[in-house]
Every structure is written in structure tokens, then in C-alpha cells.
N, C-alpha and C positions, 0 to 999 in steps of 0.2 A: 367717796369722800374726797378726796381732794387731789390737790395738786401738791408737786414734792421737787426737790432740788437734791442732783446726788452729789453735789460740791463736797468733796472731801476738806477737812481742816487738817490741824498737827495734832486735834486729840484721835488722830486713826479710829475714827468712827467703823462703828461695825453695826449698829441696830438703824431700820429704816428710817427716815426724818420723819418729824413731825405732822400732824394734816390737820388740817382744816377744812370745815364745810364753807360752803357760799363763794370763795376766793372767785374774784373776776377773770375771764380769760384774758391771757395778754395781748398786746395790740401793738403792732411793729411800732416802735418810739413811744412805747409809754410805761408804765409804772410795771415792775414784777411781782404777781400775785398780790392784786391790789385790793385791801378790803372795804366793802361799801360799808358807805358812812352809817347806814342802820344799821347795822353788828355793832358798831363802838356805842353802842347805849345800854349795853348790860353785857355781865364778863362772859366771854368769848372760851367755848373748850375747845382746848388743842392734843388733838386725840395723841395716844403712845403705842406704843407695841411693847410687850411684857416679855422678858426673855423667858426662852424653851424652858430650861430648867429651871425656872421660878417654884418654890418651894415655901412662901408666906406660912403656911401652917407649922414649919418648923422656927424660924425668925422673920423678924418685921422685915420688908423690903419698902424701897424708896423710889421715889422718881424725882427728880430734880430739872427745874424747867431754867433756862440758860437764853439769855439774849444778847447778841453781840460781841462773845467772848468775856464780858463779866463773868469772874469766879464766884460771885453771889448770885445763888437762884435766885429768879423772879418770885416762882412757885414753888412749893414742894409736894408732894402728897405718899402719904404711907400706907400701909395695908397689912394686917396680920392675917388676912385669906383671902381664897384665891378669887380672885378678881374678872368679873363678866366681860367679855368685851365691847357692851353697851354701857360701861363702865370706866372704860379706860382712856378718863381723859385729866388735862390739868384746866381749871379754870383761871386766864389773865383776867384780874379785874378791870373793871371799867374804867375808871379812875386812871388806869397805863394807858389805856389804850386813847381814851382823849386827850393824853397831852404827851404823846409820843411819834407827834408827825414824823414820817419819812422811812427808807426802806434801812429792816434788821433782817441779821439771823437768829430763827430759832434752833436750837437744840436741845436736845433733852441727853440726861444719864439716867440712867437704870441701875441698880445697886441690889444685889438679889440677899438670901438670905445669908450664906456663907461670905459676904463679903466682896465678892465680886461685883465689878462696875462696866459699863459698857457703854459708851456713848456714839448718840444719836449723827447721821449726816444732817444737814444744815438745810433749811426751807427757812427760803426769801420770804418777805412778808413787807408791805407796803401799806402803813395808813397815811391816811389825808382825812382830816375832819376841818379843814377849816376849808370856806368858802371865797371861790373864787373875788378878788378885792375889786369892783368898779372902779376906774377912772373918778373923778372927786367932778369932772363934766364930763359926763357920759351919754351924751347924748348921740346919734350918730350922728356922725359928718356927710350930708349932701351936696351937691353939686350947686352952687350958687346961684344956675340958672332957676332951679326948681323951688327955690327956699323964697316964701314972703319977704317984700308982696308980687313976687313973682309965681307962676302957679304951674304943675306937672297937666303938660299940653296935648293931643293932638300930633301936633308938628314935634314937641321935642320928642316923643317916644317913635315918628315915623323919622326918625335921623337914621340913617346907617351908624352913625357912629356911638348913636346909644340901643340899638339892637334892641329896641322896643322894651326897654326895662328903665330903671332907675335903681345905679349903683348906690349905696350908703357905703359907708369905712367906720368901724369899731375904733373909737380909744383904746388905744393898751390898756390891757387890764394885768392884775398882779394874781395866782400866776397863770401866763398861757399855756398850756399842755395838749398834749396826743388827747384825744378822746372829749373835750371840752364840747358840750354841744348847746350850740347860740340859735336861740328859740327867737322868732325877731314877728311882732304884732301890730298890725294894721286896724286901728279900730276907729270911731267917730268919738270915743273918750279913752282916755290912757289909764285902760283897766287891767291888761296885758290877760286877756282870755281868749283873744279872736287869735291863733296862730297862722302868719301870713308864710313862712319860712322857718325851713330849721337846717343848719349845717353841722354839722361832725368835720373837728379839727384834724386832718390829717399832718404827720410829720412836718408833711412840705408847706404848711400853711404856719410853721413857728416866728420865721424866719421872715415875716415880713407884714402888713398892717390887711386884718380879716375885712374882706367886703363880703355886704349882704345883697340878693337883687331883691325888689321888687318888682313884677312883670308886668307887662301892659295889660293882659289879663284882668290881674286882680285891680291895674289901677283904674280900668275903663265900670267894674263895676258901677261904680254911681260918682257922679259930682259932688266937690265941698268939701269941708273941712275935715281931716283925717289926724291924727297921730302915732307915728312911728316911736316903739318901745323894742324893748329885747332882755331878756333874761339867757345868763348863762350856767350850765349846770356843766360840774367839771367828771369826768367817767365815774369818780368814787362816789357820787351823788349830793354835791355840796350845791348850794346855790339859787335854789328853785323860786325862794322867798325872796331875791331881790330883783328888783323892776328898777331899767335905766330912767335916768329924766326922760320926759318925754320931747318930742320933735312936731310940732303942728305944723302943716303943708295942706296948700290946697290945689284939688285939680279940678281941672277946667277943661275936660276932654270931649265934652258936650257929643254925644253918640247919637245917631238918627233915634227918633221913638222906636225900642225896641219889639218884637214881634210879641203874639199874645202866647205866653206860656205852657208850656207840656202840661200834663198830668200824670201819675200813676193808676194801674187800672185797677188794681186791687184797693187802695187807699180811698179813702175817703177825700172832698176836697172841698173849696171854697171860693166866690169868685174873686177874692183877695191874693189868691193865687200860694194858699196852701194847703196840706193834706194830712189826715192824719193814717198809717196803715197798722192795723191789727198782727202783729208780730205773726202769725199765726198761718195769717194768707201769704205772708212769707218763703216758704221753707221750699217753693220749690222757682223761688226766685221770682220777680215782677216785674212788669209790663210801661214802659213809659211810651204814652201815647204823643205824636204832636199832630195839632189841630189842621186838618187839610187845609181850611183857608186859608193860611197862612204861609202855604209853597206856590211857589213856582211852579209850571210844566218843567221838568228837565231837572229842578233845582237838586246838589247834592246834599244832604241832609245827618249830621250825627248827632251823641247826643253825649253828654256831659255830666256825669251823678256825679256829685263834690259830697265826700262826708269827713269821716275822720280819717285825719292826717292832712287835709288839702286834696290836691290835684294830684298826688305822688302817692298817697297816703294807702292805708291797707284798707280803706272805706269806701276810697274811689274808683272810677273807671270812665276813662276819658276817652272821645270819638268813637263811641258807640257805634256801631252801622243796622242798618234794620233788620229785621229775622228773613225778610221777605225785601228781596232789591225791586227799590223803588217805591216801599211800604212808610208805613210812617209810625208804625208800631218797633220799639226797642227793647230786647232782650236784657234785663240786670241778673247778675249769678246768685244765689241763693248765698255766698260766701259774703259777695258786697252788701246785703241787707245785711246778716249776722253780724260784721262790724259796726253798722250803727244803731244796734239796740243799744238804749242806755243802759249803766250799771251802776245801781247803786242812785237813780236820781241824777247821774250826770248832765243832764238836757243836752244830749245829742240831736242836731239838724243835720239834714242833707239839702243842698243846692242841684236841682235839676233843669237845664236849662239846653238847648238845641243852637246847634249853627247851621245856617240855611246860606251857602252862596258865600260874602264876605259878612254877613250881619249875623247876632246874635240873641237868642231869643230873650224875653225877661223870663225871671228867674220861678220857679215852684220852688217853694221851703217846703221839705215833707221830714215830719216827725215819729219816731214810728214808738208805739206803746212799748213801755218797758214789761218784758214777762215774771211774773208773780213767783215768789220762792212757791208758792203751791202748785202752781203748775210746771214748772220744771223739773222737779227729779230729787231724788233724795239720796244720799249714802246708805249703804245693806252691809252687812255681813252677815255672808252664808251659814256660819258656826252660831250667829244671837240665837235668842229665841227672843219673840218678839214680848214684849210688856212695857210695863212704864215704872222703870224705864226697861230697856232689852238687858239679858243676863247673857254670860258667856262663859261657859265652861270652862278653867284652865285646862282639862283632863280633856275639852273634845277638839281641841287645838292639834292638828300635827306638825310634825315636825318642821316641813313646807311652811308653815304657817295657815290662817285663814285667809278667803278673799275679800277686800273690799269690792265691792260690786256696786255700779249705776246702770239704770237700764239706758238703755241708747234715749240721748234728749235731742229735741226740735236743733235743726240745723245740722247736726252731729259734720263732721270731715273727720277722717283717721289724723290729720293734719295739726289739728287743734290742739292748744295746750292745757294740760292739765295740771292741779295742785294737789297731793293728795298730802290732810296730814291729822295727826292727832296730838288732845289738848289732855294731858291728867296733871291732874293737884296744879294747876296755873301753867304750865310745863311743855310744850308745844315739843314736838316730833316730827322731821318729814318724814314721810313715806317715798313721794315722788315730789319732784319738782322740774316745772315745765318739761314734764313726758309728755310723750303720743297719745292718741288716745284711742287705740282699734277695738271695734267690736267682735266679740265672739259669734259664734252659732246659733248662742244661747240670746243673742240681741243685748247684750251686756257687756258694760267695760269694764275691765277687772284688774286690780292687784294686789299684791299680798300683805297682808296684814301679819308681819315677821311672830314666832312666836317667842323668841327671846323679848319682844316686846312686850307681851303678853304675859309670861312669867314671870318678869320684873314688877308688876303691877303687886300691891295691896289686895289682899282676899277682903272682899263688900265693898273695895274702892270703884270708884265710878271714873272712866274717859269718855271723851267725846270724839268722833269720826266728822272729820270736814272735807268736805273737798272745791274746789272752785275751777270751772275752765275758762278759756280765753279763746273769744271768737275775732280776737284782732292782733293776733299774732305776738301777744302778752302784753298787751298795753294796758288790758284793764281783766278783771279774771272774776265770772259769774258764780256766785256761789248757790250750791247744792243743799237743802235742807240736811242739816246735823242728824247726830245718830248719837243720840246718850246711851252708852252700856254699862251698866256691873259685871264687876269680876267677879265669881263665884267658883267654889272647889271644883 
């Protein structure tokens, strides 16, 4: 559960501070235990600790939730028995929380049945719900040589002094912070989907006006008319929904006719120069071929898979060398496919493309099938019995608890992240969030299904078991067919 502050006050705190689920980790110059913006959309609990000699059965006992040093609690809550520790929390409403920008202390008092009070050490807490404010023109600032009706050259990106890119400069924006990250899009209309760059604001980047590059790279792909956009998203997750003016620019880099393009050997293809691959012929990684005719004797040859993230990205993998020196056959890991399966309908593409010598090959788009909730895998627990829907014993639960259990799915790395959680009465629970994911002996990933979770439940009440992993390192998280159980004696 969380993160905590042992900051003593003058009320001689003696019970431990406050926790919270989710709180962000902190990041040298920027906010302390900062809560993402999705938490502030419904009330937030803020778990407690019940003192040892807590005795409710004989008199009510209280908790009192405190922000800031106000002598008025925010919250209160009471209890005349004893109280679960899947139980013990206060709920801040929502309502505080979106319009309480900036960093407090929480504390709590405990007030047992004899009268006794005890109060909480102090846990920082940081919201931010509002989004970062554009510039009123916000467009990026370019270099005047490259701005219409002037055009991004050839000759200006082979300058030493522009190191074969094209700097922009950000308007100030209101406000700049540690952790801001400026998403900046390249596309042939200003629709801000094509992601060209992304930067993370570091300290040292407060202090003075953010440049973005473009690289000769991405600007030699093709000729004409282009616009440069950018979206800013600040660490607590404000932002996503606004899109700069946009910047039209045109280049005029005119490239020799590019070579005739690779293919994948497992994928399907077309002489359009795309592919489609069966998720499936996947799993123990695939093959990019490039066309003999197209080398030189002697020539040296890599190879280039572009998917998600870019060039940098957990999709990609750049300068490939061949399996076999002097072959023309290219090795990709079964890791860089599983990042660009789509999820969810995303329309995920990869760009594969070869460099021979100084030149560069044209491009193969390869799409690869998204895989079926039916054939990937479902949620188990060991203690259901299967029906429709599964039933679960509260009597055959021990103490351990039960296990959720997936059998090992297409792709699998110990590496991958997993969500494990469960939904009753509208009511969401994690179990795990972005955990490991190792397989037993048994060919199954496993964890515990608690059983104070289990005993809290309604006898004929029904939950649901979800889980979802991530094959790009949590950018996007595949989910697992559900598991509907009833609770039964």
C-alpha cells in the first residue's frame, strides 16, 4: 500500500501516517506522492491503523481525518465493532479532491473506546487535476530557414551546424514541471496520432525554453507537405486531450529512387509493399528477408523494424545485422513482435526497411493480426468449481488464500506485466498491479486470491476475476477472458 512520511508535528504523533494506494513514485524535482489525475474522479480511501487496544464492542470508537493542521476533520468515521483490516479506511470525497490543487498533509486521530486519542505522523500528498495551459500561439518556433516558402533541404540537414536534424523551441507553457512529457507529431494532416518524439522534462530543463528535434531520418522519409503538432501531458496525467496549432513545412530532400523493399518470411505480403503476419507464427520471433538483387558484392547491410514507440521505442529494433555474416536474412526477437500486436483494435504498424552502403531501402508496412480473447487464455481459480457461473466455497478457501491461476499464453517473458484484479457489486479490488509474471512447473502463473477477500463477500453474491498483461512494457495491457464466481457456504 503505499507510501508514508514520518515527519513528526506538535500533536506528538504516535500511530503510523496515513496510506494510499496508486501514489506515484517521486522524481528528483518534482511533486511529493503525487496522485494521478484518474484517482480524483471518485473518493479516494485513505487507509488507517486501529490502535492495539481498540475495544468497539465496549464503546463507539472514532477516526478523524485532518488536512493541513485544520482542527476540522475533513472525514470522520465510527464503528461499534471490530473492524476488518480490508476495512480500514476513510473515504476523501471526490468533490475535495478536484478542487484542492497542490501539496497537504494528511493525518488522522484515533480515539478508542475509553477515550483515549492518538494521532497519526503526517503523509504528503500532492494533487494536480488541472492541465497543463498552452501558449494562446502555440505553435513551435522553427528556424526561419526551413519555414515557407522556404523548404527542409538536403543541404540544410548535411550542415554540421544542424547535425542532420531540425530543432523546434516550445512556447512557455503554464505550468512547466519535472515529469511533463511533450509528445511532438509529424504527420501529412494535423491529427496528432503519428508520434515523431517524445521528451520527459527533466529538473534541468525548467529553467530555460524546451527544444524538440526532428531527425534527418524521419525527415528523408518522403517529400511535401508535413505538419508539426505536439501534445503535453504533465506526470499526474493532465493533458492528453490538447493538440498545439499546428506548423505546415515542406521538405524537399529529394532521395535517390529508394531500393526495392524487405519482406517478413513468416507474414504474408503484397507487391505494394505490405504484409500481413498471423500473430501465431510469431512466438518464436521472425525473419526479414532483403531481396539479393538489390546488394552489392561486398555491400554492408542492416535492418531496421520501426513499431511502437519509434526508433527508441519497446517495439523497435534498429541496425539489425544478419543471422549468418554476409546473409541477407534478419533475425527479430519474439519480444519486438509481442509489442506490436494490437490491443484492443489499436491499428498497430511496423516500418521495416534495410540500409545498404549510404542508401536506404523503401519501406515494408507489416501489420500483424490482433489475437482473439478466445484464444489467449482465461482466469482459473483452483478452489471454483466450474459451472455457469463457477461457485466457490467460502469453507474450501484457506487461510493462504486461493490461487488465481493463467496457464502460460503465446509470447509469455517472466518480464511482462501483469494486472491482476477483481470486480464485486461495481467495486474493483487489485490483487497485483504491474507484477512479474513467472511460470510454475505446473506451466501456470499464479497468485493469491486473499481470503479475507473472500470472506468479506455476500453468501450467493457473485465477483468477477480479471486480469490483463502487457507485452510493451505497460503501455497498453492485453486482457484475459473473465471468470464469473459465486460465493457459496
Amino acid at each position: 500500500m503505499v507510501k508514508s512520511s514520518s515527519v513528526r508535528s506538535s500533536r506528538n504523533p504516535e500511530m503510523p501516517p496515513p496510506e494510499i494506494d496508486g501514489l506515484l513514485p517521486d522524481v528528483p524535482g518534482g511533486e511529493t506522492n503525487l496522485l494521478p489525475e484518474a484517482l480524483t474522479h471518485s473518493d479516494l480511501k485513505v487507509w488507517f491503523t486501529v490502535a492495539e487496544n481498540s475495544h468497539p464492542d465496549i464503546a463507539e470508537e472514532t477516526v478523524e481525518l485532518f488536512v493541513d493542521g485544520n482542527p476540522n476533520a475533513l472525514v470522520t468515521r465510527r464503528w461499534s465493532q471490530p473492524i476488518d483490516d480490508t476495512d480500514r479506511y476513510l473515504l476523501v470525497p471526490q468533490a475535495w479532491l478536484r478542487n484542492n490543487d497542490g501539496e497537504h498533509l494528511f493525518n488522522y486521530r484515533v480515539t478508542i473506546f475509553n477515550g483515549e486519542a492518538a494521532d497519526s505522523f503526517d503523509l504528503p500528498l500532492t494533487l494536480d487535476t488541472q492541465q497543463p495551459l498552452l501558449a494562446a500561439d502555440s505553435k513551435l518556433i522553427f528556424p526561419p530557414e526551413v519555414l515557407p516558402p522556404n523548404a527542409i533541404t538536403a543541404a540544410y540537414l548535411a550542415d554540421p551546424a544542424n547535425n542532420d536534424q531540425v530543432l523546434a523551441t516550445l512556447p512557455d507553457y503554464n505550468t512547466k514541471k519535472v515529469g511533463d512529457v511533450i509528445s511532438v507529431y509529424w504527420e501529412t494532416s494535423p491529427g496528432g496520432q503519428q508520434v515523431a518524439y517524445t521528451k520527459t522534462l527533466a529538473q534541468a530543463d525548467l529553467g530555460k525554453p524546451v527544444q524538440v528535434a526532428f531527425s534527418g531520418d524521419l525527415l528523408r522519409r518522403a517529400n511535401g507537405n508535413f505538419f508539426a503538432t505536439y501534445r503535453v501531458r504533465d506526470r499526474a496525467g493532465n493533458g492528453d486531450d490538447v493538440l498545439s496549432r499546428p506548423v505546415e513545412l515542406i521538405v524537399n530532400i529529394r532521395p535517390p529512387t529508394p531500393r526495392k523493399f524487405p519482406t517478413v518470411k513468416e507474414a504474408s505480403s503484397t507487391p505494394a509493399g505490405t504484409g500481413v503476419l498471423n500473430p501465431f507464427r510469431g512466438v518464436n520471433g521472425i525473419t526479414v528477408v532483403v531481396p539479393k538483387d538489390e546488394i552489392d558484392p561486398g555491400e554492408e547491410v542492416t535492418v531496421d523494424f520501426i513499431g511502437l514507440g519509434g526508433e527508441s521505442g519497446v517495439g523497435s529494433v534498429v541496425g539489425v545485422r544478419p543471422t549468418v555474416t554476409g546473409g541477407l536474412e534478419f533475425a527479430i526477437a519474439a519480444a519486438i513482435v509481442a509489442a506490436n500486436i494490437p490491443v484492443q483494435g489499436d491499428g498497430r504498424k511496423v516500418e521495416v526497411r534495410y540500409r545498404a552502403g549510404t542508401s536506404v531501402s523503401a519501406t515494408f508496412t507489416l501489420s500483424i493480426d490482433e489475437i482473439s480473447s478466445t484464444s489467449f487464455g482465461s482466469v482459473e481459480c483452483d478452489k471454483a468449481q466450474i459451472g455457469s457461473p463457477a461457485t466457490l466455497s467460502k469453507a474450501t478457501v484457506a487461510q493462504s488464500g486461493a490461487n488465481i491461476q493463467i496457464e502460460e499464453w503465446a509470447y509469455h517473458t517472466d518480464s511482462q506485466l501483469i494486472n491482476v484484479w477483481a470486480v464485486a457489486a461495481s467495486v474493483p479490488t487489485d490483487f497485483l498491479t504491474a507484477g512479474p509474471t513467472p511460470i510454475s512447473g505446473g506451466g501456470k502463473f499464479s497468485t493469491p486470491l486473499p481470503k479475507d477477500y473472500v470472506a468479506a463477500l455476500t453468501l450467493n453474491s457473485t465477483f468477477t476475476l480479471y486480469a490483463g498483461v502487457s507485452f510493451d512494457q505497460g503501455y497498453s495491457y492485453r486482457p484475459f477472458r473473465a471468470m464469473q464466481i459465486k460465493v457459496i457456504v
